[in-house]
N, C-alpha and C positions, 0 to 999 in steps of 0.2 A: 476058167477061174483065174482072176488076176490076183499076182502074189500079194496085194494087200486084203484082198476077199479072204485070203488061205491064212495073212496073217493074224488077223480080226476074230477071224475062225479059231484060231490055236489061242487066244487071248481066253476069246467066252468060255472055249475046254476048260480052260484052266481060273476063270473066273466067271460065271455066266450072268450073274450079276451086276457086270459092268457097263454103263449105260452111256458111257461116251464109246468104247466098244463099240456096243448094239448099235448105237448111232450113228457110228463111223461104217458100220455095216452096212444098215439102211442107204447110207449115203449112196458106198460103190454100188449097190444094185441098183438105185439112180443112176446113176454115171453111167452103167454095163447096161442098161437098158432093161432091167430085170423089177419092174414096177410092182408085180405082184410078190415076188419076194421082199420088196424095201417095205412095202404097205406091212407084212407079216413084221420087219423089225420094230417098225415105228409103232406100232402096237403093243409089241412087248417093250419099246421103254418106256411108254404110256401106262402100262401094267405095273413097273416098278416105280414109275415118279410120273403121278402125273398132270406136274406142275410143267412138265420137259418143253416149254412153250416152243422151241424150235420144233422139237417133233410133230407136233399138232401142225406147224404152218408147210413143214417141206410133204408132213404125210398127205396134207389135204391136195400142193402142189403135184404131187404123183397121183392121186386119185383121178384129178385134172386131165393127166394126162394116160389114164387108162378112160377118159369116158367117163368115169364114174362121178357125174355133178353132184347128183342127191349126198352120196357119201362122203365127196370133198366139202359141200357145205357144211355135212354134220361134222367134220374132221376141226372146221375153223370155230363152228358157234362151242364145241366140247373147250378148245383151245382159249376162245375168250371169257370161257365161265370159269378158266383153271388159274389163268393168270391172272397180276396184277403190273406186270412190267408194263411200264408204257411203251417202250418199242415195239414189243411183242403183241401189244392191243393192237397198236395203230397199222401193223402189219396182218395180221389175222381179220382186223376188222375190213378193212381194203379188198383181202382176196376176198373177203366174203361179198360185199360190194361189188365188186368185180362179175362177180358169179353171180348176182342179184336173190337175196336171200327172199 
């Protein structure tokens, strides 16, 4: 466990609610190589906000990369129905593209 994994960890104890937290969480078990754990974050800040259009494009990005196509598609088209950012279209829209919906 990497001491920002431990810090992020002692953040949600004490707020769990926290969705840049959760985020930042998801992120390092990207980073650490821990895809089915980051999928389990990026869900739960999906669960509390789920406008979180980053979450939607990096969860679909790690589905990606467990294999899991069908899911990473459903991950992008959930992400395009939530948003209105146009960055966040044009990026969700793409990986979806990408992955040939």
């Amino acid at each position: 466990m990497t001491p920002r994994i431990q810090l992020l960890e002692q953040i949600l104890a004490q707020d769990p609610s926290s969705k840049l937290a959760r985020y930042g969480l998801a992120t390092e078990y990207v980073n650490t190589g821990e895809w089915a754990r980051a999928i389990q974050e990026f869900e739960a800040v999906l669960a509390t906000d789920p406008s979180y259009s980053a979450a939607y494009y990096h969860g679909g990005q790690t589905l990606e990369k467990l294999g899991r196509l069908d899911e990473a598609r459903e991950f992008y088209r959930r992400g395009i129905a939530a948003t209105d950012d146009p960055h966040a279209l044009g990026e969700l829209k793409a990986a979806l593209s990408i992955l040939g919906s």
